[in-house]
C-alpha positions in Angstrom: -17.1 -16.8 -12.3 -14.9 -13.9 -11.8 -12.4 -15.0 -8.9 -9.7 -12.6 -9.3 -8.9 -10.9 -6.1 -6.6 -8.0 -5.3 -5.2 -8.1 -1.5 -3.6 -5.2 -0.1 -1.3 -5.7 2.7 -0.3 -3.3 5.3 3.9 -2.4 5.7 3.2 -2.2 9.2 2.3 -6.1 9.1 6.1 -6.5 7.7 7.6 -5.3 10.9 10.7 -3.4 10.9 14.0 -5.3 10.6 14.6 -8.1 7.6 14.6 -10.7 10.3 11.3 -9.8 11.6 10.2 -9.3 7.8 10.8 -12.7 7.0 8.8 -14.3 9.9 6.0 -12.3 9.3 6.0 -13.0 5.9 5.9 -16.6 6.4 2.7 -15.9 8.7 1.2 -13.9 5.9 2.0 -16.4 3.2 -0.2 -19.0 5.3 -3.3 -16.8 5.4 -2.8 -15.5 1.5 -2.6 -19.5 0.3 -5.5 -20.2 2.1 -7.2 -18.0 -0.1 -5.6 -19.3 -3.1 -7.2 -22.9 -1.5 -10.9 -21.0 -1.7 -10.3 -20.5 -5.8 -8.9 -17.7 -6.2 -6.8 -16.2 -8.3 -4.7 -13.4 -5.7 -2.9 -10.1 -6.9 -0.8 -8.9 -3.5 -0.2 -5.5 -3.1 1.6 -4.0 -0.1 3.0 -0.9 2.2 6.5 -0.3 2.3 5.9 2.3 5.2 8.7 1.2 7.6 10.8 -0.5 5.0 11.6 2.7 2.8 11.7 4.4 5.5 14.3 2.4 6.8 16.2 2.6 3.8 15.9 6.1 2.8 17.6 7.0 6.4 20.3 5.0 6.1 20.9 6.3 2.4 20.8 10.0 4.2 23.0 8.6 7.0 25.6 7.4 4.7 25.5 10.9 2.4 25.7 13.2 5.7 28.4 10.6 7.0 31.1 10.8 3.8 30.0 7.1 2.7 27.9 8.5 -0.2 28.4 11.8 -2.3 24.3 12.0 -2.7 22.0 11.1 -1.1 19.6 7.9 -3.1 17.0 9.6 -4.7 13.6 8.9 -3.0 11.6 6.8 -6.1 15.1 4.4 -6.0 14.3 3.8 -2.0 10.8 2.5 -3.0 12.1 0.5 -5.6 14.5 -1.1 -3.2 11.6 -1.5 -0.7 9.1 -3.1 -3.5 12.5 -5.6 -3.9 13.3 -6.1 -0.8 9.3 -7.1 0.2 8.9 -8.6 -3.2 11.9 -11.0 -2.9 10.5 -12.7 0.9 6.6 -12.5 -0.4 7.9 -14.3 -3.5 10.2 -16.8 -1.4 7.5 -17.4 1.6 4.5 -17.6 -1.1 6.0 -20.5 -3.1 7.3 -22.2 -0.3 4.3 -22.2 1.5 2.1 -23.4 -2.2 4.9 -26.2 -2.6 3.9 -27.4 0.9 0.8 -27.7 0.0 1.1 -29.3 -3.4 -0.5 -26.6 -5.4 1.3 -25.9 -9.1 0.9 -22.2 -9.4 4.1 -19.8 -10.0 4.7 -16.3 -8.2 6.2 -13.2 -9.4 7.1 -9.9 -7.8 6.8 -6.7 -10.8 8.9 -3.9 -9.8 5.8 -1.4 -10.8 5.9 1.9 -11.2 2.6 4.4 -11.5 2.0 7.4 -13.3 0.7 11.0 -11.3 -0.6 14.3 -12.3 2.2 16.3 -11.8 -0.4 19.0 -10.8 -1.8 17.2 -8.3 -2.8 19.5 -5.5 -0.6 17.0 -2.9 2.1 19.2 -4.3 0.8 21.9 -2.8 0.7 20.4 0.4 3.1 17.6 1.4 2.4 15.3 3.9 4.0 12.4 4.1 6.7 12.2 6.6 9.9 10.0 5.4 13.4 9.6 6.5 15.5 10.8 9.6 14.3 13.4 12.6 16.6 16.7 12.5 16.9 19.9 14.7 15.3 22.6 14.0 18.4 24.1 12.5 19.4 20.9 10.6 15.9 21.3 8.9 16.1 24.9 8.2 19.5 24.3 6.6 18.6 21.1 4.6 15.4 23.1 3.2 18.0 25.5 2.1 20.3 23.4 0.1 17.9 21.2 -1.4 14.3 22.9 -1.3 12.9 19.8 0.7 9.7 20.5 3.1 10.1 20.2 7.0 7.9 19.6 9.1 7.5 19.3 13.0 7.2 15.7 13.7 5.1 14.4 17.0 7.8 16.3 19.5 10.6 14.0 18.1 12.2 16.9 15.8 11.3 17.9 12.5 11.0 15.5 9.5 10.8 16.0 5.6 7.5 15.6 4.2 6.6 14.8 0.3 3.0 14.7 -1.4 0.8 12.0 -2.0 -1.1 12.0 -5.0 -3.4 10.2 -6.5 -2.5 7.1 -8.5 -3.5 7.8 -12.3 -2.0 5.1 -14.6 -0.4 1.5 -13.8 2.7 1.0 -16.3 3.6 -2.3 -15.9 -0.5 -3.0 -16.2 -0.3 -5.5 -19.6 2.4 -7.4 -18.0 0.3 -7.8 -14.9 -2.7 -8.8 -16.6 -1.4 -11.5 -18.6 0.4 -13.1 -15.4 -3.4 -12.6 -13.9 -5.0 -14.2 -17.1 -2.6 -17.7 -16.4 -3.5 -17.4 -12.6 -0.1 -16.9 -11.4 0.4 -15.0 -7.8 1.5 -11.4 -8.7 3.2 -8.8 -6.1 3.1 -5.5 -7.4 2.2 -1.9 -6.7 4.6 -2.0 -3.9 4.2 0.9 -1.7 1.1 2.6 -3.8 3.8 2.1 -6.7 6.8 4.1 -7.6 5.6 7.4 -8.3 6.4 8.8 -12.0 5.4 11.3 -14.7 5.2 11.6 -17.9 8.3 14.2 -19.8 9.4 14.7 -23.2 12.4 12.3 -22.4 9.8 9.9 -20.5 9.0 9.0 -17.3 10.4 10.4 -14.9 10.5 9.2 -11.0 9.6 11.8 -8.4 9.5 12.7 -4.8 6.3 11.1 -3.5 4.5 8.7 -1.5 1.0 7.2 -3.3 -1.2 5.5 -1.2 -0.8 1.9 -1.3 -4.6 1.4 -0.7 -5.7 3.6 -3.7 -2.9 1.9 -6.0 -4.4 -1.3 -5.5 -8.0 0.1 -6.1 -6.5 1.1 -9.2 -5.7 -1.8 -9.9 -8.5 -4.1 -8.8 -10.5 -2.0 -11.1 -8.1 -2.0 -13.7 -7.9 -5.8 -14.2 -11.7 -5.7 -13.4 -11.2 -8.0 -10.1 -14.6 -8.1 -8.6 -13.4 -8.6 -4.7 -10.9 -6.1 -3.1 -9.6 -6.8 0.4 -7.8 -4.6 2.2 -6.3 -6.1 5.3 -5.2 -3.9 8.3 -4.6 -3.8 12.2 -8.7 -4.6 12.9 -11.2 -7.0 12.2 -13.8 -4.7 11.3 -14.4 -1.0 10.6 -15.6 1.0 13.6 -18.1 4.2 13.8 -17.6 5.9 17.4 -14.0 4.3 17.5 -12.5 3.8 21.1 -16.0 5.5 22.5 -18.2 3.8 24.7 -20.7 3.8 21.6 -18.2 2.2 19.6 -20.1 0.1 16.7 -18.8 -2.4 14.6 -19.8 -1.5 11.0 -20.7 -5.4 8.7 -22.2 -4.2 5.5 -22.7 -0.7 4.4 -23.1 0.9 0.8 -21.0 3.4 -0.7 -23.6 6.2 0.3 -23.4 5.2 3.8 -19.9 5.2 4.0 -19.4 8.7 2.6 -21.7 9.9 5.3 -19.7 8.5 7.8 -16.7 10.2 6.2 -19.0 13.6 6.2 -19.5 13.0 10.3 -15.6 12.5 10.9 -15.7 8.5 12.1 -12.6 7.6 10.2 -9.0 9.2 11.0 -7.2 10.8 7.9 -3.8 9.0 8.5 -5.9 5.4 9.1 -9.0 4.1 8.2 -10.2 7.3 6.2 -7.6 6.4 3.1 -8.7 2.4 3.3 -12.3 3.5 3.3 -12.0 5.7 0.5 -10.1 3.1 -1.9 -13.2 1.2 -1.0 -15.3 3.7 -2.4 -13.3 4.5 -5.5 -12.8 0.9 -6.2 -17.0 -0.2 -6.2 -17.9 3.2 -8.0 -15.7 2.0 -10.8 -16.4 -1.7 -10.5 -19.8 -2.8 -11.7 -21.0 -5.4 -9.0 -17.7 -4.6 -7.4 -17.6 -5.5 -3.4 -14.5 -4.5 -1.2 -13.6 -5.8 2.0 -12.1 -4.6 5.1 -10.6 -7.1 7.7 -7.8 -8.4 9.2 -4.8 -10.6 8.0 -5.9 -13.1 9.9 -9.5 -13.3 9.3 -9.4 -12.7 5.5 -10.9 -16.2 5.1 -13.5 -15.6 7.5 -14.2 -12.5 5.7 -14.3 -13.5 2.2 -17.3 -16.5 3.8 -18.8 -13.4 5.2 -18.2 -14.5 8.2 -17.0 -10.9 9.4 -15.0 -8.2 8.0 -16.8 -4.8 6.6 -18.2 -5.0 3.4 -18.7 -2.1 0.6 -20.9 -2.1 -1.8 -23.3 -0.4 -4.0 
């Protein structure tokens, strides 16, 4: 039987200081071992959302404060971040499968994934990242370096990059066999480091990929049969916060681009998590993905509750 699962794990669930990280961690550890417990062979991937924010602002901080000459390009903040989370996943992991007596070893892979660099995101960025400026800061930062601004919530104007789609895992063979001797494996931290393909190689670049999608990819790509994607709520909701709210248990991929169609699922939320789903069982024969909560993953994967997609 075909127990590998992939896991994808919110950065919001990482809080935002290393302190807090750690705890949290140690929380998540608990819940990802008990999986491990059910028989299964668990590939973690995770946000970096707060984290690389954190650390591309205080790599801008130091440049526009004389610490720095440059500023640290954008793919080297994600690879800190995939470190950074790596290193306590990795720590709080083992700890927590040496407490329990279970021989299995962890390893975090600093991954980086290949994008189109036509991707229409290009066209459009996005993603916010980094520190809030005025309006003249912005306008004068756009200037020097040809970075995107936009106006940010009423907190001040923000940089924005794209977010294309995830096309090619690099580090994929060295995954897989680390899969094959059901090790724990971390990677695809943050949707991946983005990178394309040059004449002189890869090549990182200015972008955000969606963590969800990146592990999608890679569920399918190691042909997992189970993705679970853990966020902020037990279930999936039609009619969210309205007094016909419905929790949604088990619907098919045709039923869940219909509820994308009506506009049930919020672009910057549920709508990217729903459509890794999607990708993930069109791709994946007898594939089944899983939306749920950190906590409840183990209740989820008994079908206990949790929203399944499926064929």
């Amino acid at each position: 039987m075909n127990k590998k699962l992939v896991i994808a794990l919110g950065g919001n669930a990482l809080g935002n200081t290393s302190e807090e990280q750690l705890q949290l961690v140690k929380k998540a550890a608990k819940n990802i071992v008990d999986l491990i417990e059910e028989g299964y062979t668990v590939i973690v991937g995770h946000g970096n959302g707060p984290q690389v924010g954190m650390i591309n602002s205080a790599m801008e901080y130091a440049a526009t404060h004389g610490a720095t000459k440059t500023p640290m390009p954008f793919p080297e903040c994600g690879a800190m971040s995939q470190g950074y989370i790596g290193y306590h996943l990795e720590q709080s992991i083992k700890q927590e499968l040496d407490d329990r007596n279970i021989d299995k070893e962890v390893a975090c892979i600093v991954t980086e994934v290949i994008i189109n660099k036509d991707d229409p995101a290009f066209v459009h960025p996005t993603k916010p990242i980094g520190l809030f400026y005025n309006k003249t800061e912005a306008d004068q930062i756009a200037q020097e370096k040809g970075y995107h601004f936009i106006e940010d919530s009423g907190r001040g104007y923000r940089r924005v990059v794209p977010s294309p789609e995830p096309q090619e895992i690099v580090e994929l063979e060295a995954i897989k066999q680390l899969v094959e001797h059901e090790d724990v494996v971390i990677t695809v931290g943050g949707g991946g480091i983005p990178v394309i393909q040059t004449d002189d190689g890869l090549q990182g670049i200015d972008a955000v990929i969606d963590k969800d999608k990146s592990s999608a990819k890679l569920a399918q790509d190691i042909h997992a049969k189970m993705l679970i994607i853990l966020t902020a709520v037990e279930q999936v909701f039609i009619h969210y916060n309205q007094p016909n709210q419905k929790a949604l248990t088990s619907i098919t991929v045709d039923e869940a681009k219909r509820y994308i169609q009506e506009g049930h699922f919020a672009p910057g939320s549920m709508l990217p998590k729903v459509e890794a789903c999607i990708q993930f069982v069109e791709n994946t024969p007898d594939g089944t993905a899983i939306i749920t909560s950190l906590e409840k993953a183990k209740e989820a994967l008994q079908g206990k509750t949790g929203t399944y997609i499926h064929a």
